[in-house]
C-alpha positions as CSV (number, residue, x, y, z in Angstrom):
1,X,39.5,-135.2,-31.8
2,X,39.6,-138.7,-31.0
3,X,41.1,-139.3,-27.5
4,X,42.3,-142.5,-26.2
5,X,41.7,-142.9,-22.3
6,X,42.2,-145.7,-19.9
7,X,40.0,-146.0,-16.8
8,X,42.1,-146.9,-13.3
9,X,40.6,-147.4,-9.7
10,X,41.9,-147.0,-6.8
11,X,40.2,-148.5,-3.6
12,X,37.3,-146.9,-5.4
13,X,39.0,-143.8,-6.1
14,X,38.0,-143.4,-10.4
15,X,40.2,-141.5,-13.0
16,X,40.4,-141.3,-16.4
17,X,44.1,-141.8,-17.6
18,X,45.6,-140.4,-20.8
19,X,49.0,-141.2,-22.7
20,X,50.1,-137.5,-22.9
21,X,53.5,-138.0,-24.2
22,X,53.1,-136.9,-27.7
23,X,51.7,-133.5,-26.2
24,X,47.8,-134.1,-27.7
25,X,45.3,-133.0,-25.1
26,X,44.1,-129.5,-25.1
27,X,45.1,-128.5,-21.7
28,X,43.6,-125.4,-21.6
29,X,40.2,-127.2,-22.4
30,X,39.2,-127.4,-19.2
31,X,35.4,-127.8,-20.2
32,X,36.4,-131.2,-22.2
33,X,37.9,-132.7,-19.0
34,X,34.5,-131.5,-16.9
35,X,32.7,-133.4,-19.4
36,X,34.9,-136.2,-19.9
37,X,34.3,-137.0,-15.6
38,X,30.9,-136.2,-15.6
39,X,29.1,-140.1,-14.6
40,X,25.8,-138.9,-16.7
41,X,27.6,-137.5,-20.1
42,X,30.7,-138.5,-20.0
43,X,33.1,-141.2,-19.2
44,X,32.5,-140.6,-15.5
45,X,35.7,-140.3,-12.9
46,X,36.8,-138.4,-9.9
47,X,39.7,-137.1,-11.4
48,X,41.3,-137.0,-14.8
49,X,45.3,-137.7,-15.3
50,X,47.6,-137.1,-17.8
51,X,51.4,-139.0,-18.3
52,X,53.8,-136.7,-19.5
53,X,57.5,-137.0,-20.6
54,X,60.0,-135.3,-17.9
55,X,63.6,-134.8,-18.3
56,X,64.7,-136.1,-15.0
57,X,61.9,-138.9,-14.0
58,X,60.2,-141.7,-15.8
59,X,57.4,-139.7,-16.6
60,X,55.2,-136.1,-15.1
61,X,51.9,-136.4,-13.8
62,X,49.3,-133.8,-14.4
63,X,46.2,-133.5,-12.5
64,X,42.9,-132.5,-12.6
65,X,39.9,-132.3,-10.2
66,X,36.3,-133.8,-11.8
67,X,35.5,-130.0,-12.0
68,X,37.7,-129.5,-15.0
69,X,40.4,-127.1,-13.0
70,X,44.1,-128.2,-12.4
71,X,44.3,-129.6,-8.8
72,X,47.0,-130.4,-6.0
73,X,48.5,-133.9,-5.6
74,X,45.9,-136.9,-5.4
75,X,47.4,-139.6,-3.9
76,X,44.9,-142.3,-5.3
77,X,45.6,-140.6,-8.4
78,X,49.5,-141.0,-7.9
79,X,49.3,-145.2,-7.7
80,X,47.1,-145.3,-10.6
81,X,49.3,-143.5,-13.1
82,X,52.1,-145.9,-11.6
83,X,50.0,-148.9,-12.7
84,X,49.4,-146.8,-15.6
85,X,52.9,-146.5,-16.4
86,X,53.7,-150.0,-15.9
87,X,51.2,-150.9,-18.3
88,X,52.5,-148.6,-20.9
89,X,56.1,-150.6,-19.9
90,X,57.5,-147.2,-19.1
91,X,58.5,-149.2,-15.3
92,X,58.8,-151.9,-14.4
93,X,58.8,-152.5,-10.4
94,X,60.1,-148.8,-9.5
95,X,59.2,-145.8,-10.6
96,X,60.0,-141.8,-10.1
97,X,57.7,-138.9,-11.2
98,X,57.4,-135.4,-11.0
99,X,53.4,-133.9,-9.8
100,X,52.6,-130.7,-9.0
101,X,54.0,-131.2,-5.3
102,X,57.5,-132.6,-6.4
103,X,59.0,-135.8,-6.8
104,X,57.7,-138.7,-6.1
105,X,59.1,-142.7,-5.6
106,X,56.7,-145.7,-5.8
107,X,57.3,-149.4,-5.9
108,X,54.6,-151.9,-7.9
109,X,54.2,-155.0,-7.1
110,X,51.5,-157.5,-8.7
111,X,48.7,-154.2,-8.4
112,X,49.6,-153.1,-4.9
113,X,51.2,-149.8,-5.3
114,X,53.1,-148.0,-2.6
115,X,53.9,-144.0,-3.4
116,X,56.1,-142.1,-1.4
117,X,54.0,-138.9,0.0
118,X,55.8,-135.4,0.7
119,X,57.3,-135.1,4.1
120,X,54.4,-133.0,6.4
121,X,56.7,-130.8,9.0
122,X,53.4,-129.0,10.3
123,X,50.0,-130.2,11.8
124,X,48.3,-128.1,13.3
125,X,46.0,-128.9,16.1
126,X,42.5,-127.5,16.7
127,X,39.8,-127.7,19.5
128,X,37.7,-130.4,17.6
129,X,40.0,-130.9,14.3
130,X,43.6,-131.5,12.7
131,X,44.3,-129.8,9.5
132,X,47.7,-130.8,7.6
133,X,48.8,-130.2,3.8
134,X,49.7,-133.8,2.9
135,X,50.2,-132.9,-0.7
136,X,46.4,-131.4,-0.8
137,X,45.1,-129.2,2.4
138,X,43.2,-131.5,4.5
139,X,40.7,-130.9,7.5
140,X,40.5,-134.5,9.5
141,X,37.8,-134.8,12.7
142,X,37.0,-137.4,14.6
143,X,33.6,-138.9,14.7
144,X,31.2,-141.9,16.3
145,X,28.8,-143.9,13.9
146,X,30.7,-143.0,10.5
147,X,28.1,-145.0,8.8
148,X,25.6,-143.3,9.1
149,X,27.6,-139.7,9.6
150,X,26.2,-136.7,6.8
151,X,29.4,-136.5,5.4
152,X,28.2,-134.7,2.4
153,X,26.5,-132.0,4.6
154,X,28.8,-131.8,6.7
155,X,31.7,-132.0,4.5
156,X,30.1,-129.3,2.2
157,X,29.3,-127.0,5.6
158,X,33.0,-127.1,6.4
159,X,34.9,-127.1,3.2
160,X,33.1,-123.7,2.5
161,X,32.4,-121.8,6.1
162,X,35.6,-122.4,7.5
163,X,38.5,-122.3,4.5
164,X,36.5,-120.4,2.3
165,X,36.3,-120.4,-1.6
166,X,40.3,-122.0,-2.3
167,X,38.5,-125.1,-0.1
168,X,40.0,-127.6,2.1
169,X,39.3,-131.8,1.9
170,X,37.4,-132.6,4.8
171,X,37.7,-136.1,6.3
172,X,35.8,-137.8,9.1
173,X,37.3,-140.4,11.0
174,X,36.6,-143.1,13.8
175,X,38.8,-145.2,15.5
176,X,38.0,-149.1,15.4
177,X,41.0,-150.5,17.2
178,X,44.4,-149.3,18.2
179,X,45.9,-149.1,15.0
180,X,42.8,-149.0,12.7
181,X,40.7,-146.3,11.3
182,X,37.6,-145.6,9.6
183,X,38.0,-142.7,7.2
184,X,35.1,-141.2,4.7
185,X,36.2,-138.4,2.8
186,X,34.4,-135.3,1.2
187,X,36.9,-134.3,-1.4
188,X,37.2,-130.6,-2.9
189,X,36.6,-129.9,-6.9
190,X,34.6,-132.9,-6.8
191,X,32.2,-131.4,-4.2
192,X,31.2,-134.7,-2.9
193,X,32.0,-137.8,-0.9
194,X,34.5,-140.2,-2.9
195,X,34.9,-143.6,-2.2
196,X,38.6,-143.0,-1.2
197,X,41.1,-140.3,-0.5
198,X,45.1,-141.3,-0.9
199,X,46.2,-137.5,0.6
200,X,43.3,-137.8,3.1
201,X,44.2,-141.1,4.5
202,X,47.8,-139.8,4.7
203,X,46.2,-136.6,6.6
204,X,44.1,-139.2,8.9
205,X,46.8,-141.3,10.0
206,X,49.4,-138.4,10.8
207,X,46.3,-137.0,12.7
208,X,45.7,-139.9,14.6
209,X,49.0,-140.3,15.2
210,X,49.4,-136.4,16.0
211,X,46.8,-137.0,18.4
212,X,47.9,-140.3,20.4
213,X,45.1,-142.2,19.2
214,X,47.6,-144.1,18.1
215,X,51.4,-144.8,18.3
216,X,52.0,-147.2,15.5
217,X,54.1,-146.1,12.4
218,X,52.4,-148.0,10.1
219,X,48.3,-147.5,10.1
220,X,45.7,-149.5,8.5
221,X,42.4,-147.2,7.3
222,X,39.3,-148.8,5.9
223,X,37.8,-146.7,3.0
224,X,34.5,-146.8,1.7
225,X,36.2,-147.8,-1.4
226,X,38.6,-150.9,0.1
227,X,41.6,-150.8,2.6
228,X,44.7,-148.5,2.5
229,X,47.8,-148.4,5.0
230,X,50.0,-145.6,5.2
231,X,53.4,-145.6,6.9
232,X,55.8,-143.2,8.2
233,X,59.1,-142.4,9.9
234,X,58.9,-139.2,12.8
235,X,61.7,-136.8,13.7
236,X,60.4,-133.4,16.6
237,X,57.2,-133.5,15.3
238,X,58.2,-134.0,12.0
239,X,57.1,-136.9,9.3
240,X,58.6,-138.2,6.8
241,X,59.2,-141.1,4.7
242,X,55.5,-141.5,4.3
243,X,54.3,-144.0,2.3
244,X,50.3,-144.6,0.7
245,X,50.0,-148.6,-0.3
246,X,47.1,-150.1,-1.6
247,X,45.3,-151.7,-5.1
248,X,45.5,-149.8,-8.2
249,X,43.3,-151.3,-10.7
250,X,43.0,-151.4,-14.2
251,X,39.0,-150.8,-15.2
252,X,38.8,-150.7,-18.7
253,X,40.0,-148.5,-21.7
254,X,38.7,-146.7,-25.1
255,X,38.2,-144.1,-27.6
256,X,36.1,-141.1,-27.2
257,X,35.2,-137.6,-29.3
258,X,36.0,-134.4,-27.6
C-alpha cells in the first residue's frame, strides 16, 4: 500500500506521523513500522505515531517504539501529534487526547507545545538513583562530565542488569545551576541514546526535585536535542499538574510503499 506519513521533531526527538482516521495502517504489521524507522532503509525516526478518531477527545494517539512493538507514553511524541493535529486543523490552540496512559490536555502556541503529563504519586528513592513511572518507567542518576559520559554503555548495562527484559529508560543527569539540568537519555525499544526524552525530562525534574537539588516548580533541562522545561504543582509527596513544553516541529512529509 501506499502510506502517507509526515515527519515531526521534537527537540531532536524524530517520529514518523500518520493520519489514521480512516482506519488504513496494518497495526498488527509490526515489521512495516520497524522498517519504516529504520535511518538506513527506511524513513528513519525514533518512534512512529498514529492519529486516531476517539469518541470523547479530539483525536487518540497510538504509539510505537522504533523497534516495531506498541510502547508506553512518549512525551516528545505527545507535542508532536498536537502539532500534528493542528496541522490537520483538528485544534486549533487546545487540544485533548486519549494515549495509552489516559487523557491528556495540551495548549499550542506558534510551535511551542505544552502537554499535560500523568500525575506521578510515587518516586522512589535509591542509594545512587530515582526511578518514577512518568507515563514510561524511568531510571534517572546523577552524573559529572555528561559530555563525555558512555551513556550508551551505560544506559544499555542498566536498562538490562537491573529491570530486566520489560526494560526501564535510563537517564543521566547533571546539575548546571539551581534550577537547570543537563539530561542525556538512553531510551528503551530504541536501544540507544535519543536526542531527547519528553517522559525522561519529566522523570529528571521530579527527581531533582525529589532530591532537593532543586526547589523550583518550574525546571529548565537542556537536551542534546534543544531545551525543554517542565512544571508541576506538589501535594505530600505527591505531583501533579505536570506540564512538558517545548518546540514541536514540522520536518517534512510524503508517500512511501509498505
Amino acid at each position: 500500500m501506499n502510506l502517507a506519513f509526515y515527519k515531526y521533531q521534537g527537540t531532536g526527538n524524530d517520529f514518523i506521523l500518520v493520519d489514521n482516521r480512516s482506519k488504513i495502517f496494518p497495526k498488527e504489521n509490526n515489521m512495516a513500522i520497524r522498517q519504516l524507522c529504520d535511518r538506513n532503509f527506511g524513513i528513519g525516526a525514533d518512534g512512529f505515531i498514529l492519529l486516531e478518531n476517539d469518541d470523547n477527545t479530539d483525536f487518540r494517539m497510538v504509539y510505537y517504539n522504533a523497534d516495531g512493538n506498541e510502547s508506553t507514553m512518549c512525551g516528545n511524541g505527545g507535542r508532536c501529534i498536537v502539532a500534528f493535529a493542528n496541522k490537520l486543523g483538528l485544534i486549533k490552540e487546545k487540544a485533548t487526547f486519549n494515549a495509552i496512559d489516559g487523557l491528556h490536555h495540551a495548549t499550542y502556541d506558534n510551535g511551542i507545545v505544552s502537554l499535560q503529563m500523568i500525575d506521578v504519586d510515587s518516586v522512589q528513592i535509591h542509594d545512587n538513583y530515582v526511578f518514577a513511572d512518568t507515563g514510561s518507567p524511568h531510571h534517572v542518576e546523577l552524573v559529572q562530565e555528561i559530555d563525555v559520559f558512555d551513556v550508551y554503555s551505560k544506559g544499555k548495562a542498566i536498562r538490562n542488569d537491573i529491570y530486566g527484559p520489560e526494560g526501564s529508560n535510563v537517564n543521566f543527569v547533571e546539575q548546571t545551576d539551581n534550577n537547570s539540568f543537563r539530561l542525556r537519555t538512553y531510551e528503551r525499544g530504541v536501544e540507544n541514546e535519543t536526542l531527547a526524552c519528553g517522559t525522561g525530562a519529566t522523570a529528571a525534574a521530579i527527581a531533582m526535585h525529589t532530591l532537593g537539588k532543586t526547589e523550583n516548580n518550574n525546571i529548565n533541562l537542556k537536551v542534546q536535542g534543544g531545551d525543554l522545561s517542565v512544571s508541576f504543582d506538589i501535594e505530600d509527596k505527591k505531583y501533579h499538574n505536570i506540564f512538558l513544553t517545548g518546540p514541536a516541529t514540522f520536518v517534512f512529509e510524503g508517500n512511501i510503499e509498505i
